[in-house]
C-alpha positions in Angstrom: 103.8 107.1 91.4 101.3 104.3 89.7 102.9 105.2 86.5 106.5 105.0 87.6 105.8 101.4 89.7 104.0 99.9 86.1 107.2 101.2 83.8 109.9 99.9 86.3 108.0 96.3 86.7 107.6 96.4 83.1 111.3 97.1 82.6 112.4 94.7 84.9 110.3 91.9 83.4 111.3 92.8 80.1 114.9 92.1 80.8 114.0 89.1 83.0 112.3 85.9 81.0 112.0 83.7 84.2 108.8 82.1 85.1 108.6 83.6 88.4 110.1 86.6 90.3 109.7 89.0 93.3 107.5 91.2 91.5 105.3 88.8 89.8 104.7 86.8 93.0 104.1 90.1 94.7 101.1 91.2 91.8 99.8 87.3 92.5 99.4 88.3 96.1 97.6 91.2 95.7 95.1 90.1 93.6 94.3 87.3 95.7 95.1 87.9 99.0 92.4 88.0 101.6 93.6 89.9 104.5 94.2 93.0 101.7 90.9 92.5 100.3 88.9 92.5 103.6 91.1 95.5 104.7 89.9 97.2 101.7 86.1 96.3 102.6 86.5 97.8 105.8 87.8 100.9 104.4 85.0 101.6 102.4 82.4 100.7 104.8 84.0 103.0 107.0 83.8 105.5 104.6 80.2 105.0 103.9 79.5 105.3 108.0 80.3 109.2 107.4 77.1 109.7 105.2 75.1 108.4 108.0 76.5 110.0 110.6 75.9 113.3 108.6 72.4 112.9 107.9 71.1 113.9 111.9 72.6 117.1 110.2 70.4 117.3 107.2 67.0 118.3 106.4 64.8 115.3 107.4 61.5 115.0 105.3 58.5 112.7 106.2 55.1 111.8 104.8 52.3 110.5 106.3 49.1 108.8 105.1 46.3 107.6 106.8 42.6 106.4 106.6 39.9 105.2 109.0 36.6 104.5 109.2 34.0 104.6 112.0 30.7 103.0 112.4 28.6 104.4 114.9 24.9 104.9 116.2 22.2 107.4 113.7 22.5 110.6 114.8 19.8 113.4 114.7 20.4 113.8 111.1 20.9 110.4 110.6 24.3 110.1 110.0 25.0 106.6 110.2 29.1 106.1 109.2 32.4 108.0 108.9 35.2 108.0 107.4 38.4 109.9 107.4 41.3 110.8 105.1 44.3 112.7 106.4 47.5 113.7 104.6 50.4 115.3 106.2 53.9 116.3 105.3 57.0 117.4 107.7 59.9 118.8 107.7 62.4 119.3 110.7 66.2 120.7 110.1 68.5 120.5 113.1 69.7 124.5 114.1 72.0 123.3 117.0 73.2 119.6 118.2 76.9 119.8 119.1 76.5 115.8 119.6 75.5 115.1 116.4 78.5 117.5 115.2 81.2 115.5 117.7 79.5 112.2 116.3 80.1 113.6 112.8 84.4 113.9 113.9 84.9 111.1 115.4 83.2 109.0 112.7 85.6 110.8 110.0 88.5 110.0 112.0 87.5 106.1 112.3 87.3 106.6 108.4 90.8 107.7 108.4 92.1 105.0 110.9 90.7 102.1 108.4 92.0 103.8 105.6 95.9 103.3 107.5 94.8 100.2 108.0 94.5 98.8 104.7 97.8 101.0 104.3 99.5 98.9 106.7 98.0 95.5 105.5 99.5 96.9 102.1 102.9 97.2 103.5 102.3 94.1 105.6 101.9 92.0 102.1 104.7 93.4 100.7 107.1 92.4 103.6 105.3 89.3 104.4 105.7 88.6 100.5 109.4 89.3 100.5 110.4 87.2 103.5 108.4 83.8 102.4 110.2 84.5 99.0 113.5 85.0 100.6 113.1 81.9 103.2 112.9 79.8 100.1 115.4 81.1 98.5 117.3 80.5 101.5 116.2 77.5 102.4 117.2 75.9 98.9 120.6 78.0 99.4 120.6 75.5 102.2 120.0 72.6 100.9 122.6 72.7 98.0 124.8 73.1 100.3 124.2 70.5 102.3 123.8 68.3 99.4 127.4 69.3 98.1 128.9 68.8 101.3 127.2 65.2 101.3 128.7 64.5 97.6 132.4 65.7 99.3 132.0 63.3 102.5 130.8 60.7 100.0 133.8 60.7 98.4 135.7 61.2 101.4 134.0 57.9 102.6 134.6 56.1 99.3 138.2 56.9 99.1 138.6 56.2 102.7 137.1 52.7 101.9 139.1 51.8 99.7 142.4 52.9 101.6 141.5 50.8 104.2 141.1 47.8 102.2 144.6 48.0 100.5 145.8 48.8 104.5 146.8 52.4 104.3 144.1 53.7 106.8 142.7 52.1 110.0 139.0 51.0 110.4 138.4 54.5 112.3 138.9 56.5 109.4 136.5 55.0 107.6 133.9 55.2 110.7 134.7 58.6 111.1 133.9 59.2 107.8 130.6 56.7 107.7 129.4 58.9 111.3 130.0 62.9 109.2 128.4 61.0 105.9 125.2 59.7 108.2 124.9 63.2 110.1 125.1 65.4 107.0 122.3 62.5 105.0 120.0 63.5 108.1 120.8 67.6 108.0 119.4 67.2 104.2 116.2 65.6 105.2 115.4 68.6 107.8 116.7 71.3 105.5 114.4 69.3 102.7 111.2 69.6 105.1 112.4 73.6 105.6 112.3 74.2 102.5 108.7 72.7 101.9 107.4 75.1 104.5 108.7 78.0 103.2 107.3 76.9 100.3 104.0 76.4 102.3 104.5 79.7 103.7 104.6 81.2 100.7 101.8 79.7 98.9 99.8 81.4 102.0 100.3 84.7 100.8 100.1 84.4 97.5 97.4 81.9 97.0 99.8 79.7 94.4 102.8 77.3 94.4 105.6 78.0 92.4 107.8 75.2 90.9 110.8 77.7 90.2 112.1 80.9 91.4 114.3 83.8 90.0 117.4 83.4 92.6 119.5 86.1 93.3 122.7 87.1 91.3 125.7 87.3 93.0 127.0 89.5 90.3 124.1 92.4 91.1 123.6 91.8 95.1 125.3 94.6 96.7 125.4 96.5 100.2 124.3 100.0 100.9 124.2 101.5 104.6 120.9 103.0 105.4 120.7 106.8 106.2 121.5 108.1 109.8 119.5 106.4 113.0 118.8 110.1 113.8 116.8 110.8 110.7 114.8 107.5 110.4 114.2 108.3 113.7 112.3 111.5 113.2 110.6 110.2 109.4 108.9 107.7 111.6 107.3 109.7 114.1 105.3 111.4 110.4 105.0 108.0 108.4 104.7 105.0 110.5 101.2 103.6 110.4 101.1 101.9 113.6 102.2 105.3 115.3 99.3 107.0 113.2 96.8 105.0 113.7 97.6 105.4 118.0 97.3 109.3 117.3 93.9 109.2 115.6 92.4 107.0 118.0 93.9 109.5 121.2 92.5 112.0 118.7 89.0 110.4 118.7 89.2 109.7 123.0 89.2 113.6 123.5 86.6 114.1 121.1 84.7 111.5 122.6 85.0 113.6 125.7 83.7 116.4 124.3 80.7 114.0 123.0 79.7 112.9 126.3 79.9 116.9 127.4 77.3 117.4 125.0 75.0 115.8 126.9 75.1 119.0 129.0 74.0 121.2 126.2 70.5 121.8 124.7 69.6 121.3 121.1 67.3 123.2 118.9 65.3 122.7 115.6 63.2 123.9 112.8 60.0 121.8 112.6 57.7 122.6 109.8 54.6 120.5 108.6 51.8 120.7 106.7 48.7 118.9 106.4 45.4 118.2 104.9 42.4 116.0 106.2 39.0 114.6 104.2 36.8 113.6 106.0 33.0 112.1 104.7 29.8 111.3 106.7 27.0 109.0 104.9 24.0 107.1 105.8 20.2 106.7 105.3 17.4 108.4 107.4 13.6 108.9 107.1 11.9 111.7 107.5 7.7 111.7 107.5 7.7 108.8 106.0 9.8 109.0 103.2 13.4 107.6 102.7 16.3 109.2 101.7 19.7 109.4 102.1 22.9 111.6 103.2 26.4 112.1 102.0 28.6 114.7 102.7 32.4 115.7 102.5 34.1 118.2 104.5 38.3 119.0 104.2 40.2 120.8 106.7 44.1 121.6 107.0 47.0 123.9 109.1 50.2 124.6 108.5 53.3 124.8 110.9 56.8 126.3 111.4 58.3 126.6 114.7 61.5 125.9 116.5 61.9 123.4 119.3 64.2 123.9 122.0 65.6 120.9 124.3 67.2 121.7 127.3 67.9 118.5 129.3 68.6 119.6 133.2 68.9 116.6 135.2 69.6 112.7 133.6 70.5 110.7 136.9 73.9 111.2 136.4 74.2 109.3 133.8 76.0 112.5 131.8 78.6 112.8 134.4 79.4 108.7 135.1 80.1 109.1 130.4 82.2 112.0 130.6 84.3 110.3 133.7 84.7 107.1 131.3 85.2 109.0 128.3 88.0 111.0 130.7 89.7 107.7 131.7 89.4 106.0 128.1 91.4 109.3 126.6 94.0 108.9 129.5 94.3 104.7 128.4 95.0 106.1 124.7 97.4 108.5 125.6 99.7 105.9 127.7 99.2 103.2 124.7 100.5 106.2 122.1 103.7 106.6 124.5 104.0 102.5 124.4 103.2 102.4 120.6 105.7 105.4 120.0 108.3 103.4 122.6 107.7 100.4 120.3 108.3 101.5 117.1 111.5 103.6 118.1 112.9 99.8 118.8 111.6 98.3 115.9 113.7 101.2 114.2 116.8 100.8 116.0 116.9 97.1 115.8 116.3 97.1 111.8 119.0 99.6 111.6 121.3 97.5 113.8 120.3 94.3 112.2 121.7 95.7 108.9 124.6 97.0 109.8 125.5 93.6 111.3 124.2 91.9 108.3 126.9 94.1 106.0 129.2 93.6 108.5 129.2 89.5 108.7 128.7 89.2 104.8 132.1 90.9 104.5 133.4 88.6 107.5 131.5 85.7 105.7 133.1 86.3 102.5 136.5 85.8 103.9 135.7 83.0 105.7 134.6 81.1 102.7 137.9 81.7 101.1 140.1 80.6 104.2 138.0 77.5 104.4 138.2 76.6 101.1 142.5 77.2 101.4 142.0 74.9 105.0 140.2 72.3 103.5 142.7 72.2 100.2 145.9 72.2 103.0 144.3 69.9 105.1 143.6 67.0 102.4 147.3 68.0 100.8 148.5 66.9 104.3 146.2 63.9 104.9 147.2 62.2 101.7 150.9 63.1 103.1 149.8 61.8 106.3 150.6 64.6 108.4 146.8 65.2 109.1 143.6 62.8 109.9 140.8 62.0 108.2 139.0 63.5 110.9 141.2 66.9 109.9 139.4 66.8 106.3 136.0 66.3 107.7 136.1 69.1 109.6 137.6 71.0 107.1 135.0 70.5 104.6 132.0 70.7 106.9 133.8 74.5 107.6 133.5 75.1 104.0 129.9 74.6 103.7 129.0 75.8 106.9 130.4 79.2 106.3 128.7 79.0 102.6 125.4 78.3 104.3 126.4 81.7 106.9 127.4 83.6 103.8 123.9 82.8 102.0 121.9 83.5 104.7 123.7 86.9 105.7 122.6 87.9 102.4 119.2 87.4 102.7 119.1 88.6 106.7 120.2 91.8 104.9 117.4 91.5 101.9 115.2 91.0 104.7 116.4 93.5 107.6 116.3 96.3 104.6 112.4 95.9 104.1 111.8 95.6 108.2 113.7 99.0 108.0 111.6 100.4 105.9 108.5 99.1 107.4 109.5 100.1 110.8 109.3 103.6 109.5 106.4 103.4 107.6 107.7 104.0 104.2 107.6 100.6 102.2 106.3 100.2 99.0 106.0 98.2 95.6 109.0 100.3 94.3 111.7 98.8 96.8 110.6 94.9 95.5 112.0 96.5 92.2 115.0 97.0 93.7 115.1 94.0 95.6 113.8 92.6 92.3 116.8 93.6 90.1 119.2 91.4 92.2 117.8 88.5 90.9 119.3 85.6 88.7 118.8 82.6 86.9 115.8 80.6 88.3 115.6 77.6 89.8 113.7 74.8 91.0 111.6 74.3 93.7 110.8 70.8 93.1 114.0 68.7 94.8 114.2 65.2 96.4 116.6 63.9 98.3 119.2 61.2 95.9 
């Protein structure tokens, strides 16, 4: 799968010599972005909890040391200090602890439930990714527009002008015109500001700003209906993360049942040790008369290999009140899975209808760019007739753009809804930005100010 992700980016970059494109912002955001990256750490140290929680299973292996001395009173044969070495080794091997077992489960399935989770972020990037990309896109979609429409209006405004000075038009016409020219010059400053959030939002994700971006091609962009409801349906019971994640951790409630039950149940082990101790006595002493001295060492040692049982019989209750929790904790899991699984059927459904109405309005879109633009040439045919208004042509050409500005962003509802779709049921990756990725254009800039 790596292999066949690395030749199709490779192939589409090869045919594509733009600075910047969905892919290549994508790869930016992965190497840099945090929320991936701490995702990841939390994997592995999940991982690394299961070799702890294995070793109350394993041989454990101690060695002691110690030394000591002790002054005392002479004795009878004048012993007057002591000291003592002693040197023991142990061994204990666990035969039975169903706790430690349960502990052992549950601790692999939390290993498993961070490993979706840095699945998810994964997906997560790559739609969050796609949708800043696509906002700018369609928030400098936007702004040409509105820019054009101001560049028509302006010359609406200018012609109108100078009608009215030769005496062909009233003053009202050229108000009328002044009032669309003033409304669409304050429409471009807030579409100016959206676009330098999505810009904003962007940079978020990726970590970088980008002065240009690959656009898409209207030559390449194309519709395809998703399969059957029925079918996504049922892949997203098996694939959706969110929905996994809600089984592992109902999963993990009943074994914590069985954890607290454990508490019930004895344990056993196999204890073996072995030691050695030195011990040395030494003083001075006199004996008729004459002065001598005494020092002596002695060593002594046992070995031991037994089993240990432990059978607890009465803790207070304490047992029972964590098997009644652990009882009502599996029962909170269970009702969030039914919730989760409620959840993602409408995240699902919605995608699904989301891009069938996306298909449906580009089509409807598409024609209602073409009757504008036939409108808008009637209506100024008949206005420089006089059998229409000024007013007539303003509206006309604010249609135009408006429905150009619906067309755009029907396009890139359905660019978007797609990837939701996919996320819904739990089967995005870095291959469908190359899809995505192959409907892009020429690039453009980023960088625009108001004239």
């Amino acid at each position: 799968m790596k292999k066949t992700l690395t030749f199709l980016i490779g192939l589409t970059l090869s045919q594509a010599v733009f600075a910047e494109n969905l892919i290549q912002v994508y790869e930016q955001a992965k190497e840099t972005n945090p929320d991936l990256r701490s995702s990841l750490a939390e994997k592995e140290k999940a991982y690394s909890a299961i070799s702890g929680s294995r070793a109350s299973l394993l041989p454990q292996v101690g060695l002691n040391a110690s030394y000591g001395v002790t002054h005392g009173r002479r004795d009878i044969s004048g012993q007057k200090n002591k000291s003592g070495n002693l040197y023991q080794v142990t061994v204990s091997q666990s035969i039975f602890n169903f706790s430690s077992w349960k502990a052992l489960d549950i601790t692999k399935k939390q290993a498993s439930i961070a490993d979706i989770a840095y699945q998810y972020q994964g997906q997560t990037l790559i739609l969050n990714t796609s949708v800043a990309y696509f906002n700018v896109l369609k928030a400098l979609d936007a702004l040409s527009f509105i820019d054009a429409q101001k560049k028509a209006i302006g010359r609406q405004l200018e012609q109108t002008r100078q009608q009215h000075q030769v005496g062909l038009v009233a003053i009202t016409d050229v108000q009328n015109a002044q009032a669309n020219y003033d409304l669409t010059v304050a429409q471009q400053v807030n579409a100016l500001n959206e676009l330098n959030n999505s810009i904003e939002n962007l940079r978020q994700v990726s970590g970088r700003f980008y002065s240009s971006l690959a656009t898409i091609d209207t030559k390449t962009f194309k519709t395809e209906t998703p399969t059957q409801i029925g079918v996504l349906l049922k892949q997203s019971e098996a694939s959706n993360l969110n929905l996994l994640t809600m089984k592992l951790n109902q999963d993990i409630a009943r074994e914590q049942i069985k954890l607290a039950q454990s508490g019930y149940m004895p344990t056993a082990s196999l204890d073996a040790s072995t030691n050695l101790n030195k011990s040395e006595r030494y003083g001075s002493y006199s004996s008729n008369g004459a002065i001598g001295s005494h020092h002596s060492k002695s060593y002594s040692g046992n070995n031991y290999v037994g089993v240990s049982v432990n059978m607890p019989i009465f803790s207070g209750g304490a047992t029972m009140s964590q098997v009644e929790q652990a009882q009502h904790n599996f029962v909170s899991f269970s009702e969030k899975l039914e919730s989760t699984n409620r959840s993602v059927i409408n995240q699902v459904r919605s995608s699904y209808n989301n891009i069938a109405s996306s298909i449906s309005s580009i089509k409807a879109y598409q024609q209602a760019v073409v009757s504008a633009e036939s409108s808008l040439e009637a209506t100024s045919s008949g206005y420089q007739v006089g059998t229409r208004t000024i007013v007539d042509v303003l509206n006309a050409t604010t249609q135009l753009y408006s429905s150009k500005r619906n067309l755009s962003d029907a396009k890139y509802n359905y660019l978007t809804s797609l990837l939701q779709l996919k996320y819904a049921v739990g089967t995005l990756t870095a291959d469908d930005l190359v899809y995505l990725n192959n409907m892009l254009g020429k690039e453009l800039s980023t960088l625009v100010t108001i004239k």
